[in-house]
C-alpha positions, 0 to 999 in steps of 0.5 A: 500500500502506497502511503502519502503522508501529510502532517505537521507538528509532533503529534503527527510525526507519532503517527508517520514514526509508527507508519515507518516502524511498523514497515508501511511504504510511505512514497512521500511526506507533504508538511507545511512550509518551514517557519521563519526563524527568529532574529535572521535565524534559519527557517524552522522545519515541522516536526514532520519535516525533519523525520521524514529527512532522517529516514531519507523520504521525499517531502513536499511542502506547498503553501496551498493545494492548489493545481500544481500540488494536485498535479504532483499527488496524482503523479505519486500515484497513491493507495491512501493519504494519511493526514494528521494534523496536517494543517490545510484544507485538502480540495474534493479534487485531492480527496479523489486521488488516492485508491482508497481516498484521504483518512484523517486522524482527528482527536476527539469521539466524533461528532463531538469536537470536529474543528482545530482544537479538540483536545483543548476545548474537550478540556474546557468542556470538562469532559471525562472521555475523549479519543482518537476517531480515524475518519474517511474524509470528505469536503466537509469538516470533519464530517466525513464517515468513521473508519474507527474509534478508540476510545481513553480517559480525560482526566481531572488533571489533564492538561492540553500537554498531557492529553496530547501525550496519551493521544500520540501514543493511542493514535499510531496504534489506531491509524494502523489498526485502520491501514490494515483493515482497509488494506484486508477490505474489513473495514466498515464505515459508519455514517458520522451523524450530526446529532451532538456535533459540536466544533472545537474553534481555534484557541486565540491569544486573547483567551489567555488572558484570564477573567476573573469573573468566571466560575473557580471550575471555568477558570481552572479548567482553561488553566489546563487548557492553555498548558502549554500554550499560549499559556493563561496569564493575568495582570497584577498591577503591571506585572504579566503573571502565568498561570501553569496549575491551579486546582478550585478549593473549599476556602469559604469566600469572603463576601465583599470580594471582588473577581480576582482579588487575593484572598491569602497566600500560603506554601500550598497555594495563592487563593484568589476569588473568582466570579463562583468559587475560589481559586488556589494557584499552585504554580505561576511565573513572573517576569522578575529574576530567571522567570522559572515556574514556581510552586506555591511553596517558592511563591510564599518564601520568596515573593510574598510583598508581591501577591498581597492580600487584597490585590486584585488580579485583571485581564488587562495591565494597569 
């Protein structure tokens, strides 16, 4: 079976190490182009790139799919293209290429969370099941037949970071799974229903910038969201402060707080009131010194004339 591989970032060059591992001909590797470098530095190959460069397979890097990108798919002559987090929109005509078409590797239980950020809005959703759906792919978004589910745990501690972890293990194994039952002419595709579909938008710069005037729970559960990146973040007074772990507490609330105000600091954590609820911080990092990612403990020997009672914590600088 004659695989064309497209994809981008690690998660997706989990699944092409699994592909090649695992003996599949892999007869071209499409990513997205190299990113410009920092300050005049080299541009910056995908992960992807740079792991089908090891092992000596062609790469293809168009800025768009457009006629000429068509052109060289169907002259590579694929079974299938395998798409993981590839980055682009692949046009009906590209669909149509390949003997067994395009399958797609999406992280979530489709129909829940079709769109560019599963994993991380299945954590803002507070949901306690999430997986890997290996999906044939049509011109809609993510709403082409299911080839396969499986399925894991979504865990109350579980950050964007550690689900995309437990995701790049379970994902090579199912697109495999899938490869060889297409490949055997066992598998049997489902019709993806859109009763429950829900669409998991693109994280943006502005939600990381907390606002107090959400629930404990909501705020917490963004907190998660935004490890590793963008980060969540909030002001305190002009100091830009990110938040890497929180956990929502019992601490009653005093009653004439307001969102955002610093309630107390203690080793295991800096308690902040929110809209509902309170907050305990248990570790952050601020601009002053190395900028390392303190606990609570370091927090309160070290920088206590910072995070004062009574402070109040805002979306924007003062």
């Amino acid at each position: 079976m004659r695989i064309v591989f497209a994809g981008t970032p690690e998660f997706a060059a989990s699944h092409l190490d699994a592909l090649i591992q695992a003996g599949f001909e892999v007869c071209s590797v499409w990513t997205q182009p190299d990113k410009p470098g920092k300050r005049g530095t080299q541009p910056v190959p995908s992960a992807v790139k740079r792991l089908a460069s090891r092992h000596n397979i062609s790469v293809y890097q168009p800025a768009r799919i457009d006629r000429v990108a068509i052109k060289r798919l169907s002259s590579l002559q694929p079974d299938i293209m395998a798409v993981v987090a590839y980055g682009q929109i692949l046009p009906k005509a590209a669909l149509q290429i390949p003997t067994y078409g395009c399958i797609n590797v999406h992280a979530s239980i489709l129909p829940r969370w079709r769109g560019a950020a599963p994993i991380q809005r299945a954590i803002q959703a507070g949901d306690d099941t999430t997986g890997i759906t290996i999906m044939q792919m049509d011109p809609g978004l993510d709403t082409g037949d299911i080839l396969t589910v499986e399925r894991c745990s979504l865990e109350k501690q579980d950050t964007s970071a550690s689900l995309m972890q437990k995701l790049s293990l379970l994902g090579p194994k199912t697109l495999i799974k899938t490869l060889r039952l297409i490949s055997s002419g066992a598998v049997k595709p489902i019709k993806q229903s859109d009763t429950g579909a829900t669409y998991a938008r693109k994280l943006t710069k502005q939600e990381a910038a907390i606002d107090w005037s959400l629930t404990a729970i909501e705020i917490e559960r963004n907190i998660r969201m935004l490890n590793p990146s963008p980060v969540a973040f909030t002001w305190l007074n002009s100091l830009r402060v990110k938040l890497w772990q929180a956990e929502c507490c019992n601490m009653k609330r005093v009653t004439d707080a307001v969102a955002g105000e610093i309630l107390g600091l203690q080793k295991d954590g800096l308690f902040i009131a929110c809209g509902t609820g309170v907050l305990k911080i248990t570790a952050l990092q601020i601009p002053i010194g190395k900028g390392k990612i303190l606990s609570a403990t370091d927090l309160h020997n070290s920088r206590r004339d910072l995070f004062v009672q009574r402070e109040i914590l805002q979306a924007t600088a003062n």
